[in-house]
Structures are given as C-alpha cells and as structure tokens.
BAFIKOL-356268 format. One record per residue (C-alpha): residue in one letter; x, y, z; residue number from 1. Coordinates in steps of 0.001 Angstrom, whole numbers, plus 500000, padded with zeros to 6 digits. Layout:
! BAFIKOL-356268
  rest       x       y       z   nr
     A       X       Y       Z  NUM
...
***
This chain:
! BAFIKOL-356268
  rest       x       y       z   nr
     X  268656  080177  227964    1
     X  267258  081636  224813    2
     X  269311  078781  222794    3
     X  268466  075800  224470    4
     X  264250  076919  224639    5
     X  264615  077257  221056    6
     X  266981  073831  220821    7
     X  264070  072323  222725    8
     X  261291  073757  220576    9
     X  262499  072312  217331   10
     X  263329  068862  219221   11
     X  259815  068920  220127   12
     X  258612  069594  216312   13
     X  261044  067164  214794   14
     X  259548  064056  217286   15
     X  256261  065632  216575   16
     X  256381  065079  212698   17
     X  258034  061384  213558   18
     X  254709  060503  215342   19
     X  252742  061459  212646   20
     X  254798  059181  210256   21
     X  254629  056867  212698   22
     X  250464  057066  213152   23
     X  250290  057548  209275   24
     X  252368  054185  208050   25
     X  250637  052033  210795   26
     X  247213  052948  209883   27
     X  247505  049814  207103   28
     X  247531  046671  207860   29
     X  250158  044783  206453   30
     X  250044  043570  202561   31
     X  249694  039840  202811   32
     X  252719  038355  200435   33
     X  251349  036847  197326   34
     X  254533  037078  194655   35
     X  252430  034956  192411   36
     X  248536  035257  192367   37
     X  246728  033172  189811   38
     X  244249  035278  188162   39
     X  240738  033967  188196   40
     X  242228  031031  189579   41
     X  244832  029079  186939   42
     X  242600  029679  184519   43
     X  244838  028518  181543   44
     X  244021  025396  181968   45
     X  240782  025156  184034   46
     X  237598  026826  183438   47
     X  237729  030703  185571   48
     X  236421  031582  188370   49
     X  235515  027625  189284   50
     X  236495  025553  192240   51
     X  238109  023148  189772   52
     X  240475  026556  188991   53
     X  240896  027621  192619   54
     X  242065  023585  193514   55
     X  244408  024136  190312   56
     X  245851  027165  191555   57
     X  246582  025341  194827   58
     X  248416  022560  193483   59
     X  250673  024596  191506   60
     X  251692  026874  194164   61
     X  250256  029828  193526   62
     X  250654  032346  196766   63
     X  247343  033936  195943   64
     X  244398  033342  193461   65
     X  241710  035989  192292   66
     X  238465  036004  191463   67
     X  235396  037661  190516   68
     X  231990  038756  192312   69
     X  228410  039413  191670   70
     X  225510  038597  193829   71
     X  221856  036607  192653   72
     X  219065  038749  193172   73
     X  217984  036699  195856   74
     X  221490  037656  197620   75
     X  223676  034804  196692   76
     X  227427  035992  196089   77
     X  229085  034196  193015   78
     X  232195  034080  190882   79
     X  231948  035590  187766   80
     X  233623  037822  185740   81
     X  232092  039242  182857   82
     X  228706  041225  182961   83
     X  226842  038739  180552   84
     X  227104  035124  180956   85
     X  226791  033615  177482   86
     X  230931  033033  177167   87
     X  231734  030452  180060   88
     X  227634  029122  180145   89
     X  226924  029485  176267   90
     X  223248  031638  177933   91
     X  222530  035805  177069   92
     X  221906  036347  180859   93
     X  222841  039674  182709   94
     X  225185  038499  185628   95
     X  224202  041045  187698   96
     X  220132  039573  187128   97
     X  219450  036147  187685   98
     X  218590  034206  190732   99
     X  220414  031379  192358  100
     X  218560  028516  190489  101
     X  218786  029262  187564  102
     X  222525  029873  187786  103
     X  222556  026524  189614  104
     X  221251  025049  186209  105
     X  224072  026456  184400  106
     X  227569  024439  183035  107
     X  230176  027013  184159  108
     X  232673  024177  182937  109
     X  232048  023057  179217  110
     X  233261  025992  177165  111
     X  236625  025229  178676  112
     X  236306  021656  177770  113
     X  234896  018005  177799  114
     X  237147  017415  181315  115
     X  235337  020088  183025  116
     X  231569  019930  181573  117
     X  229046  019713  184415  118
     X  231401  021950  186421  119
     X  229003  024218  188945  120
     X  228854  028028  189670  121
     X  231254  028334  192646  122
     X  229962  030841  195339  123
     X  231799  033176  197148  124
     X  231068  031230  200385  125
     X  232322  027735  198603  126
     X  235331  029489  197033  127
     X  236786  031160  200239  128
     X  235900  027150  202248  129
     X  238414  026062  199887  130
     X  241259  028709  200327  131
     X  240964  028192  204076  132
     X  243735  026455  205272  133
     X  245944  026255  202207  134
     X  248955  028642  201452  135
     X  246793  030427  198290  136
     X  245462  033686  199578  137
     X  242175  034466  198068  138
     X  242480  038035  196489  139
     X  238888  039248  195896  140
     X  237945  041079  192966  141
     X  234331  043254  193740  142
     X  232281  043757  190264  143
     X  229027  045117  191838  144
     X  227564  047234  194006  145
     X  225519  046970  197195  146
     X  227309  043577  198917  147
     X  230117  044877  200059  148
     X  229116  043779  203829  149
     X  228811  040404  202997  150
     X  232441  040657  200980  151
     X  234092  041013  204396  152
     X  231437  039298  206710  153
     X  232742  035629  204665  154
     X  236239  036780  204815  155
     X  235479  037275  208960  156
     X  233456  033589  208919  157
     X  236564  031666  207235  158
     X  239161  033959  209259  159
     X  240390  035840  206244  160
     X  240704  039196  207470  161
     X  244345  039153  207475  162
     X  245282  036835  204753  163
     X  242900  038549  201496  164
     X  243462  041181  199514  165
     X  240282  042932  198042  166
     X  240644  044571  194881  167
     X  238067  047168  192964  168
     X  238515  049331  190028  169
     X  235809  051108  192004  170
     X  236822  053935  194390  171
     X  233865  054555  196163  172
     X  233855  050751  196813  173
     X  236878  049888  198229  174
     X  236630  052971  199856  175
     X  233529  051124  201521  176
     X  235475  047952  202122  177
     X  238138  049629  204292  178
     X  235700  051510  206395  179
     X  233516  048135  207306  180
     X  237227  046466  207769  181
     X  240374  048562  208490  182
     X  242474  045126  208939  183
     X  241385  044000  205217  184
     X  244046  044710  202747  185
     X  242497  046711  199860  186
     X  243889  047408  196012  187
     X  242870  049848  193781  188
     X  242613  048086  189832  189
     X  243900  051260  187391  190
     X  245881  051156  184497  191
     X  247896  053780  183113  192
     X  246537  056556  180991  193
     X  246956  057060  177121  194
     X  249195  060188  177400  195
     X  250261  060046  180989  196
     X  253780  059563  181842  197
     X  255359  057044  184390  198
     X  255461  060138  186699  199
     X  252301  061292  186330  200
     X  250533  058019  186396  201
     X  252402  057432  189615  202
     X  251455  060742  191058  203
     X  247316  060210  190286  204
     X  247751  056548  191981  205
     X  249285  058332  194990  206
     X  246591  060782  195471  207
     X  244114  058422  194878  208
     X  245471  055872  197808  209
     X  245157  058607  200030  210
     X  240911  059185  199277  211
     X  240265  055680  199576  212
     X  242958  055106  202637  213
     X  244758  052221  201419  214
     X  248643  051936  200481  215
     X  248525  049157  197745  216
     X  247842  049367  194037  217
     X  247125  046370  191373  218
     X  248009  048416  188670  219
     X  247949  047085  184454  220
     X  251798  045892  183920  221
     X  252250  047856  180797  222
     X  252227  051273  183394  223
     X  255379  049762  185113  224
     X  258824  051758  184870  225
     X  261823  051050  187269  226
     X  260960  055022  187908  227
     X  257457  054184  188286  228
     X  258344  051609  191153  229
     X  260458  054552  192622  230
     X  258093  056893  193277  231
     X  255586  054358  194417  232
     X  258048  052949  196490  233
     X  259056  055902  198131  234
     X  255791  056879  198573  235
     X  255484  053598  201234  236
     X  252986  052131  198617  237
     X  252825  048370  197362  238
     X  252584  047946  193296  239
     X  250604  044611  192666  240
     X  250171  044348  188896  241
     X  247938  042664  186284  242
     X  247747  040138  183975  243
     X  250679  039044  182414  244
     X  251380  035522  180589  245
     X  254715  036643  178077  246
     X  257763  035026  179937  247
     X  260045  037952  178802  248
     X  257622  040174  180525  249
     X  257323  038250  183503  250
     X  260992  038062  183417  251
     X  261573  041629  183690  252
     X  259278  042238  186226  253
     X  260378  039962  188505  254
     X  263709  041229  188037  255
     X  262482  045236  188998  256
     X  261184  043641  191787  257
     X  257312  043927  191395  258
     X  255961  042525  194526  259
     X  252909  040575  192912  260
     X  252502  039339  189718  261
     X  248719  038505  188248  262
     X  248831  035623  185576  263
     X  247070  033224  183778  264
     X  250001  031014  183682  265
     X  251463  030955  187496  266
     X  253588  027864  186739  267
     X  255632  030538  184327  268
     X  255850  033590  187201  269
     X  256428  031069  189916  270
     X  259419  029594  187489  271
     X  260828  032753  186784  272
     X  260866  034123  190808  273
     X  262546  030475  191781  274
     X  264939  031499  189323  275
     X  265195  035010  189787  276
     X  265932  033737  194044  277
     X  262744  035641  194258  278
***
C-alpha cells in the first residue's frame, strides 16, 4: 500500500511539472513567420523608412519589413531611424523634437536620389495602412520613449496584433509593450558582447527573455554559432537576427537554419532560402 501511495505521489509531481511546461510555453503567442524581413523596408534601393520602401519590400517578397519610430511633439508617430535628421532630409533637427509640420516640409526622398525627391515622411499610421492586407508583416522597431500605447493601439486599428513583431533594444520598453498586449510578438535587439562567448551570450539573452516575458530574440548576426542556435533552441526561444547583405553570410545562415534574416538586400536572402528549400 506503501508502494503504490508513493507510485502515486511521484505520478502526481511528474504531471504537475508537465502543467507548468505546459502554462509556461503557451504564455507566448506564436512568432509570426517572416524568413526574410526587409530592414527599414528594401532600403537598398529606395529611400528607408518611406512608403516608396515599404511598397518595394512588397513587391519583392519580403515576408516582413522593419522600420523605425519616433513621435512629433504634438504626438504624431513617424518613421525614422536615426536621432538627427540631417542624413535622409539634408536638416540638423533632433528627431525626437520637431512637430508634424515642419517634418511635413521635409524631402525624406532626395538623398537617396532624383527618382524619389519629393518623397514624404511616412507615419506610423500610413505605414501599417499599407502592410494591411499584403503578405509583408510589419516588424516595428520602438526608438523612443513614452508612445508605447499608441505602438499597439495602430497595430489593434489595422488588425495587427497577431501578424507584427515589435522589436526594442530597450528592456524596460518592450517589457511595456507585452504588458499593454500579451498577443503582440515582442524581440529584444542585442548583439553579442566583446569578450563573451557563444555560451555566455546565449545564457544573458535567456535570462533576459525571461524579465521582459517574451521568447524571441533579434540578435546582431555576427553572435550566431550553430552552438549558439542550440542553446537558444533548446531553451524554446526564436533567434531573429540583424542586418546582413554578404551572400556568403546569408548563405550560411540560412543553411544553420536562422529563422529570420534582417537585410538590406531581401532579393539576396529570399534567393538563397528558395535555394536552400528554405
């Protein structure tokens, strides 16, 4: 009687710990497949962070497309990458201070070339319009605080909740995003430290993850190790990585098996996974 109470016991503790795998794994949503995302839209040959770059990365086939956001100080969310605007608008003008009409005055399209001059700061609003419906997931890149409400109220508006990704180098951020959305995909930008090892760098993403409550990474390609992808893998994580335009290096990631692939050049990744039977 003894034996089977004690049988029954650890039967009871084994199903136990199952359930709490169980609870812990479906807490994520599910990582919306984008093999190929186009990074600030294919912005090798159109001008970043534009619609005329979003509609590029369309055409080619690119499975997602990212871009970049700051908000007007009269509350406008934009695309934009870089904290000054003088490279794509040729004006010394802090990104994260100017109001809408006076970006509205800017060329966003010139510096790329004569094709695109007169092309128009695309909001956040006008970017996500034109990802709706398509098969390019928009995977949304947060460079600022204080708007991370209206980052997921536009991705509820279009019906995006389950189709974006939003990434942030920014822990306390994303951290933010998952709480005002637990069905939103979120990615946590890193790269790989100067003297960590594949192991190591693996381990800090892992305990990271946990803190912010997400199970995906967008991580700088250079950190990426078949052992890497292991222990990530194992770990029930997703490894998303960053930017890569060399075709030998796109090559051999696709061929580890790196789920999604950030580029400047999607025609080259999208190539090398038709290839690769990817």
């Amino acid at each position: 009687m003894k034996n089977l109470t004690l049988a029954l016991s650890l039967l009871a503790l084994v199903l136990s710990s199952v359930a709490v795998d169980a609870q812990e794994s479906s807490k994520f949503p599910p990582v919306p497949s984008a093999p190929c995302v186009a990074h600030r839209g294919f912005s090798a040959i159109a001008p970043e962070n534009t619609i005329a770059s979003a509609l590029k990365a369309i055409e080619v086939g690119a499975q997602g497309s990212e871009f970049d956001l700051y908000t007007t100080t009269d509350g406008i969310v934009y695309c934009n990458h870089d904290r000054n605007l003088k490279r794509v608008t040729g004006k010394d003008i802090d990104a994260t201070k100017v109001d809408f009409l006076t970006l509205s005055s800017l060329d966003f399209g010139a510096f790329k070339g004569e094709e695109f001059k007169g092309e128009h700061v695309a909001t956040y609003d006008e970017t996500l319009k034109t990802f709706k419906g398509t098969h390019t997931r928009p995977v949304v890149e947060v460079k600022q605080d204080g708007f991370e409400e209206k980052v997921v109220a536009y991705l509820r508006k279009y019906d995006l909740i389950e189709t974006a990704i939003v990434i942030d180098f920014s822990e306390a951020r994303l951290t933010k995003v998952r709480k005002l959305e637990p069905n939103l995909c979120g990615a946590w930008l890193t790269s790989k430290g100067k003297d960590e090892t594949p192991e190591q760098c693996a381990n800090r993403i892992i305990e990271t993850l946990k803190r912010i409550n997400t199970n995906v990474v967008d991580v700088e390609y250079h950190a990426i190790t078949p052992e890497f992808l292991k222990i990530l893998n194992d770990a029930g994580i997703t490894v998303m990585c960053w930017t890569v335009d060399d075709p030998k290096e796109i090559e051999k990631l696709v061929k580890w098996g790196v789920p999604s692939i950030t580029t400047n050049r999607p025609d080259l990744v999208l190539e090398a996974q038709k290839k690769a039977g990817k």
